[in-house]
N, C-alpha and C positions, 0 to 999 in steps of 0.2 A: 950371211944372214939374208934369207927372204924379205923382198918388199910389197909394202901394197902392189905397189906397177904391177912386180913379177905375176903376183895372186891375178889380176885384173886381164892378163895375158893369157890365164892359162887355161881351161876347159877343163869341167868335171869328167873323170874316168870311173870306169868299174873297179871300186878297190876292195883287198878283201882284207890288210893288215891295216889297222889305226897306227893313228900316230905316239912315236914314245911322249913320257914326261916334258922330257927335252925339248923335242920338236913341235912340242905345245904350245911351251912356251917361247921360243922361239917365231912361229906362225904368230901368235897373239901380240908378239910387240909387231908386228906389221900391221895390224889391223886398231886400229883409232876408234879408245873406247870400249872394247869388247872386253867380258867380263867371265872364266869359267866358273859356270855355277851348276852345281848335279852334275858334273859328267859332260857337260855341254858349252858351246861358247854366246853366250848374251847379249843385247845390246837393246837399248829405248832410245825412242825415236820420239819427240813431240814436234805439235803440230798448231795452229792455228784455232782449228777448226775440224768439226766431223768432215767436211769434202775432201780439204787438205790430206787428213788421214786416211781417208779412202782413195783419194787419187795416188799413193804412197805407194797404198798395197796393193792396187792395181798394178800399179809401173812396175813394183819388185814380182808381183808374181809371173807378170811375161818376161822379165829377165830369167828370173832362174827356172820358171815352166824349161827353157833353151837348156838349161843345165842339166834336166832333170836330177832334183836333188834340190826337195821342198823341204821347208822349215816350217816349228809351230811357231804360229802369230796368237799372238792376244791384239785383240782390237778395240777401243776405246773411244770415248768423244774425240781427245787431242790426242791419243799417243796409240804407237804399234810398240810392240813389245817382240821382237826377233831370237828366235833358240834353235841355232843348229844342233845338230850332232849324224854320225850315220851309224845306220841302224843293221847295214850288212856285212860290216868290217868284224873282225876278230872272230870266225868261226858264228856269226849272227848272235854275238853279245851287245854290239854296239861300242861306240868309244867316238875319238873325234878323227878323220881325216884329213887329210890335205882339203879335198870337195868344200869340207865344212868354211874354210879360210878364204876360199874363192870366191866364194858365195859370200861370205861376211863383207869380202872389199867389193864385187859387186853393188851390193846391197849399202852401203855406204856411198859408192858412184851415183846411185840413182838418188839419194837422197841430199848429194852435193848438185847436183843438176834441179831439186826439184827447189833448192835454198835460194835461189839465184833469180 
């Protein structure tokens, strides 16, 4: 079984197969909170304050900018709203990756760092 850690270690690559059922769920119980919704994996974030929220999605976007392998944000007064998925996997149908899981515990990292 995958852990956050392992996800947190590892570096996004060029993938072209998604992940099975299995290994969805599997990635998802590593990841703390994340939810698949549409095809995708989820997660809200609250905050304070608009700075707060903005200093958020500053910090996650020069993390994963490094990954290459951007998510849609919704942006809000208190809260970011987080939705992987990759979009060049399965023949460019889309589905969820390994990438997508990295990024979610990434993205988790900076938001335990910014709690503190």
């Amino acid at each position: 079984m995958v852990t956050a850690t392992e996800l947190l270690n590892k570096k996004c690559r060029h993938l072209e197969t998604g992940l099975t059922d299995n290994e969805i769920k599997e990635q998802l119980a590593a990841v703390d909170d994340w939810a698949l919704e549409d095809g995708k994996i989820v997660k809200s974030y609250s905050f304070k304050n608009y700075y707060e929220t903005l200093a958020f999605v500053n910090a996650i976007a020069y993390v994963i900018h490094a990954e290459d392998h951007h998510p849609e944000l919704a942006v809000t007064y208190n809260r970011c709203v987080v939705k992987f998925d990759t979009h060049s996997v399965n023949g460019g149908r889309g589905g969820l990756s390994e990438n997508d899981f990295i990024c979610a515990a990434k993205v988790d990292a900076v938001f335990q760092q910014a709690a503190r």
